[in-house]
ROSETI-344383 format. One line per 3 residues: number of its first residue (from 1); their letters; for each residue x, y, z of C-alpha. Coordinates in Angstrom, 3 decimals. Example, Ala and Ser with C-alpha at 12.3 -4.5 7.8 and 13.67 -1.06 7.14 Angstrom:
residues 2
1) AS) 12.300,-4.500,7.800 ~ 13.670,-1.060,7.140
END
This chain:
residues 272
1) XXX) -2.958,3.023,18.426 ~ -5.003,2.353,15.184 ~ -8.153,0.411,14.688
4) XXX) -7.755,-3.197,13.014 ~ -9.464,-1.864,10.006 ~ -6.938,1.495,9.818
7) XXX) -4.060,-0.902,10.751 ~ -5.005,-2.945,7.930 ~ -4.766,-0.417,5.651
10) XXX) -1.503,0.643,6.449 ~ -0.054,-2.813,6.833 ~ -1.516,-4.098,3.571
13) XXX) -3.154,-7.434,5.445 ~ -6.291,-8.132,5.387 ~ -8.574,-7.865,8.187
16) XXX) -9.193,-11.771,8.472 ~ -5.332,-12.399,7.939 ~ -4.712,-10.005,10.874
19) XXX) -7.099,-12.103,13.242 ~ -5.983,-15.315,11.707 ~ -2.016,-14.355,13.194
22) XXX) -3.686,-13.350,16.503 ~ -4.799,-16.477,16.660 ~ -1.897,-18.440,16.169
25) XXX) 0.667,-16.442,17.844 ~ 2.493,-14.138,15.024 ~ 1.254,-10.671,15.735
28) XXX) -1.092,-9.898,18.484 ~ -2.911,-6.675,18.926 ~ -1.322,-4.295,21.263
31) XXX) -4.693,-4.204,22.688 ~ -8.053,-5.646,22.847 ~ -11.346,-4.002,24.079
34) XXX) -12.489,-6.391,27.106 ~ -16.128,-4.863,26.471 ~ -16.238,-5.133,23.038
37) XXX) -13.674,-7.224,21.617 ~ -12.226,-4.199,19.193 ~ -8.737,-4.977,18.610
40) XXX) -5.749,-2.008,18.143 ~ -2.377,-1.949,17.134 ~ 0.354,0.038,17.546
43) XXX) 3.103,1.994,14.810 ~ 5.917,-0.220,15.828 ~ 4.129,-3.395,14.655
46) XXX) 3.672,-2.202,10.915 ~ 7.804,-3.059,10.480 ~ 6.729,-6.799,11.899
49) XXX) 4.217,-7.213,9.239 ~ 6.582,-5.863,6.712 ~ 8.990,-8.957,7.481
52) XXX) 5.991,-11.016,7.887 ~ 4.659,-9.894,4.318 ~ 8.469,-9.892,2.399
55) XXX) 9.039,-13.729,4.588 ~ 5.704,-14.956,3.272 ~ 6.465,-14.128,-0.619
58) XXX) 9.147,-16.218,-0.625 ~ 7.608,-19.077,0.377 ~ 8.112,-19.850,4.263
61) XXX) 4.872,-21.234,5.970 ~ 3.339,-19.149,8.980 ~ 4.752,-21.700,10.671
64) XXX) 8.141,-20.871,10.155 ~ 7.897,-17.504,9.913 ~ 6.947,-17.321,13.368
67) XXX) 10.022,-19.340,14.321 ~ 12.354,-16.870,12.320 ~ 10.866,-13.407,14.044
70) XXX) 11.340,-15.682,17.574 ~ 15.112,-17.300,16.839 ~ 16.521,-15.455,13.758
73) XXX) 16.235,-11.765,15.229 ~ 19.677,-10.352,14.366 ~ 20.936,-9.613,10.717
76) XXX) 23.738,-12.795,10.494 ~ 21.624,-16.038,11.554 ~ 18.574,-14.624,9.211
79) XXX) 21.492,-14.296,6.377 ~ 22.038,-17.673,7.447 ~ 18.640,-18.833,7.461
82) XXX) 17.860,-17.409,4.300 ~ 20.820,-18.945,2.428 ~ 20.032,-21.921,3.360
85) XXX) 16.341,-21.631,2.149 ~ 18.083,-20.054,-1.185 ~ 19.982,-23.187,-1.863
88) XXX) 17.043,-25.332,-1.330 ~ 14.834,-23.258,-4.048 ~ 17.445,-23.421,-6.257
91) XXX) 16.954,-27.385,-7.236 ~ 13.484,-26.202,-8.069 ~ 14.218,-23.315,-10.141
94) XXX) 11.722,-23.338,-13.064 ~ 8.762,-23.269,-10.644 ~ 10.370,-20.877,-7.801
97) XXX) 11.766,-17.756,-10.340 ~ 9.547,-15.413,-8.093 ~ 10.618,-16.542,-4.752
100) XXX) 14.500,-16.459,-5.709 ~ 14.002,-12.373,-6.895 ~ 12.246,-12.292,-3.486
103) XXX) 15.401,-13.749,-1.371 ~ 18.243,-11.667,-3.154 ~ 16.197,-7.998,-2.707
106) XXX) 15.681,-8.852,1.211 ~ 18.847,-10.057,1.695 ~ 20.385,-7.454,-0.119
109) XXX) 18.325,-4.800,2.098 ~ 19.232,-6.626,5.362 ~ 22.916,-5.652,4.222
112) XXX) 22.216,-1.693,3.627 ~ 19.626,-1.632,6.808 ~ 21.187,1.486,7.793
115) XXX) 20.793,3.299,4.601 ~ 17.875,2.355,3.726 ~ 15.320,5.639,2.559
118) XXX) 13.459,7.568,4.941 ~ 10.663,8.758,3.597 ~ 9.589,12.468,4.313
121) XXX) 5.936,12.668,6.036 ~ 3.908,15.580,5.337 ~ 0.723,17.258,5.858
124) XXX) -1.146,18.681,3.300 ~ -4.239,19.818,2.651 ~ -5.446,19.086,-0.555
127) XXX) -7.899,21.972,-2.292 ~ -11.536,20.734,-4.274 ~ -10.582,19.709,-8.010
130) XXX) -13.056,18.805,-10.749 ~ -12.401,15.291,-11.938 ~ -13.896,12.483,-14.438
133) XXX) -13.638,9.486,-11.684 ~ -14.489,6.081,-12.628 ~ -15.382,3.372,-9.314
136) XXX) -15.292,-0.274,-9.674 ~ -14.471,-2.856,-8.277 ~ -11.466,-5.001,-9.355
139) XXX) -10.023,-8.330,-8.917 ~ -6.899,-7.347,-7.631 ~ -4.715,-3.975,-6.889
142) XXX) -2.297,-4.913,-9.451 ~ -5.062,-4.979,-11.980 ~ -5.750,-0.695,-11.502
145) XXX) -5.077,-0.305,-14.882 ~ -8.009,-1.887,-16.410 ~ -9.791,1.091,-14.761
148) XXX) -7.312,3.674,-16.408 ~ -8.154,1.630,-20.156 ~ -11.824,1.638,-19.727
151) XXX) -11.943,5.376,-18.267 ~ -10.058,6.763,-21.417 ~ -12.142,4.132,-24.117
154) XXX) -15.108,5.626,-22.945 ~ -14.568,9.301,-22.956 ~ -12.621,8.789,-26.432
157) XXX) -14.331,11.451,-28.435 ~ -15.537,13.885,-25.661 ~ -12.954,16.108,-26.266
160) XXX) -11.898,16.008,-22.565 ~ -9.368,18.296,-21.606 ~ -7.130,17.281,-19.044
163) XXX) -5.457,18.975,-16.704 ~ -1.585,19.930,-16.719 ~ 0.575,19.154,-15.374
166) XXX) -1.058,15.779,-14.618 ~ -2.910,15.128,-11.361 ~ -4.459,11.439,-11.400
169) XXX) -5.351,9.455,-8.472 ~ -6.645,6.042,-7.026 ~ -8.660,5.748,-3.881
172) XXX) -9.066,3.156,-2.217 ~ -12.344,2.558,-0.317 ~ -12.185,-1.192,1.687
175) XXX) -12.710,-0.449,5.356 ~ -9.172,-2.936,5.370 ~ -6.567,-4.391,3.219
178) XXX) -8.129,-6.510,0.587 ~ -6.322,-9.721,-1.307 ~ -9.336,-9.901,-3.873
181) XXX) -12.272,-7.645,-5.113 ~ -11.329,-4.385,-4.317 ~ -13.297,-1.369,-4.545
184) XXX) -11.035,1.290,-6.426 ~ -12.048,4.863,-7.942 ~ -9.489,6.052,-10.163
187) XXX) -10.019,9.834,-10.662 ~ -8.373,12.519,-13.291 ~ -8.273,16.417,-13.254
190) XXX) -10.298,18.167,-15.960 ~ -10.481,21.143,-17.631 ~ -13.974,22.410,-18.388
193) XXX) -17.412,20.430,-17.548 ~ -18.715,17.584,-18.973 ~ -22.007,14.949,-19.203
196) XXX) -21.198,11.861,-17.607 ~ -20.937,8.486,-19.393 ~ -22.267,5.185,-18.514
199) XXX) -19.591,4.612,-16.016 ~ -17.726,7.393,-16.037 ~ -18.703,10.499,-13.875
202) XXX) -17.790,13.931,-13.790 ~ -17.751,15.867,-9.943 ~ -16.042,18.174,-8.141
205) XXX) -13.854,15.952,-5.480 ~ -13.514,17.813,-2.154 ~ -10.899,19.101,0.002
208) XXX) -9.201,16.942,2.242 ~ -6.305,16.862,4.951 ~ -3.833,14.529,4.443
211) XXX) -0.588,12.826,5.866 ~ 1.613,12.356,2.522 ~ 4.713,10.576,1.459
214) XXX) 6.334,10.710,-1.662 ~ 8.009,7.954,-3.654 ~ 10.326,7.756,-6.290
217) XXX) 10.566,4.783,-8.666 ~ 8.454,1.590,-8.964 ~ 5.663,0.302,-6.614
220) XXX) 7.127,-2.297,-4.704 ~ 8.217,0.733,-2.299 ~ 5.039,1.304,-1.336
223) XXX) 4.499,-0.807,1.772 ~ 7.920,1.413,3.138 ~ 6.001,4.641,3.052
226) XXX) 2.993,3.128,4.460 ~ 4.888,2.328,7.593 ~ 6.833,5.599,7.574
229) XXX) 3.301,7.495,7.492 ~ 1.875,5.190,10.152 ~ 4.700,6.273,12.807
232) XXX) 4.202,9.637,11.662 ~ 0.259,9.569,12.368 ~ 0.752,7.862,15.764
235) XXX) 3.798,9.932,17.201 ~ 1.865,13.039,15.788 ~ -1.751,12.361,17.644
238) XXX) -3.307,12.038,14.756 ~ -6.352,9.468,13.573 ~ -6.780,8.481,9.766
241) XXX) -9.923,9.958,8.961 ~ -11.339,8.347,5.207 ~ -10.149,6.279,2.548
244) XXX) -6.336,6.243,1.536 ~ -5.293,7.322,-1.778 ~ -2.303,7.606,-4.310
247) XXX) -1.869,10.333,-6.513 ~ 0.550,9.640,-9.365 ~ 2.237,12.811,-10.455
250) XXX) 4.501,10.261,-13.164 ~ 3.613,7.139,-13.746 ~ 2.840,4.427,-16.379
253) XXX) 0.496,6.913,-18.543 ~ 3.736,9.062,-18.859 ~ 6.530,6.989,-18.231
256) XXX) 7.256,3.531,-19.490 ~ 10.573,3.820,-17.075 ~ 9.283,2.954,-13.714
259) XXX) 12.281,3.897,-12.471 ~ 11.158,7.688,-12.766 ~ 7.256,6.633,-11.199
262) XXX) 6.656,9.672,-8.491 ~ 3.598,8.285,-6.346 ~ 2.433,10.473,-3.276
265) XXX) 1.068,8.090,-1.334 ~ -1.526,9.717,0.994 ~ -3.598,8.821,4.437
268) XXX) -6.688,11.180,5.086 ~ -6.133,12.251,8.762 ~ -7.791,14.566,11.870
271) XX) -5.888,15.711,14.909 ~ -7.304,13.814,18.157
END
């Protein structure tokens, strides 16, 4: 079982969104500490807050969500429900673009559900690297690459040498999931040493054992390796032990395309 701040993590819900759906009935913790209240959840809830999460960007109230996970459970009446949902955003079209894209990908994965990808879990240990790193903290996740622009304008002219091939990471240091403010450190692989500038600092990162999964193409898939490491970590007796982080072996530094992005997404862990 994970910790409601670990479970956060690998859900991608917030710690306070987590409580709020214990509290109405959507997803309650496996189970809660009667002496001290701590909450834990298990593996097989992370594919719950998946539909939860994909349900919610389109537009259906808690409310209703809870109704489909209790009377829509099998693939034809949530086709069903979900058409009938997609003709009703349709006479609102202008203003509801991003919940139609929404509709068509889920139900077009609830038709391939047994082909979808597995992802390949991993453990790895990951050796000390020297690295200019840059910590901040951002409005949102989606808004990483204001760190990338501001960690290359300031070293412009230091004749940094980077590393090849390319290792660049983010790490991600919230105790839980956060919607807004988020405290990122984007870090790089040098050559050589360096002073540090007003923001950006130069250190030797250290090692670090890992569960890792690797994904190919853009970042919506994410969220499906999160869960895929979580059942990995649980049916493996292991704990997640320090801040998750990507490494992005291609991405949009190198490759406009995202369909050729290669992210190793990666969970810090320690056998029990």
């Amino acid at each position: 079982m994970f910790k409601i701040g670990d479970f956060s993590k690998l859900s991608k819900i917030s710690i306070r969104m987590l409580r709020h759906y214990d509290e109405i009935g959507l997803l309650t913790p496996t189970h809660i500490n009667k002496i001290n209240g701590y909450r834990y959840y298990s593996a097989n809830q992370l594919s719950t807050t998946n539909r939860i999460r994909a349900l919610k960007d389109m537009g259906f109230s808690l409310s209703s969500i809870k109704e489909i996970l209790t009377e829509y459970n099998d693939r034809e009446s949530l086709i069903r429900y979900l058409n009938i949902h997609y003709s009703q955003v349709r006479e609102h079209l202008e203003d509801t673009q991003k919940k139609l894209l929404k509709i068509e990908t889920t139900m077009e994965r609830i038709g391939r559900t047994d082909i979808m990808k597995n992802y390949d879990v991993t453990i790895k240990d990951f050796a000390p690297k020297y690295m200019m790193t840059l910590r901040k903290t951002i409005p949102t996740y989606q808004d990483e690459g204001m760190l990338w622009h501001q960690l290359f304008s300031e070293t412009k002219g230091h004749n940094v040498q980077v590393d090849v091939p390319n290792y660049s990471k983010a790490v991600f240091y919230d105790v839980g999931y956060k919607e807004n403010y988020v405290d990122v450190e984007i870090q790089l692989a040098v050559s050589g040493n360096y002073k540090d500038t007003e923001n950006v600092k130069f250190r030797t990162v250290p090692s670090v054992t890992a569960a890792t999964a690797i994904v190919k193409g853009n970042f919506n898939q994410l969220t499906d390796a999160c869960e895929a490491i979580g059942n990995w970590i649980s049916d493996n007796n292991y704990d997640v032990d320090g801040p998750m982080f990507n490494i992005y072996h291609i991405g949009p530094g190198q490759d406009s395309n995202s369909d050729n992005w290669v992210t190793e997404v990666c969970f810090p862990v320690r056998k029990k």
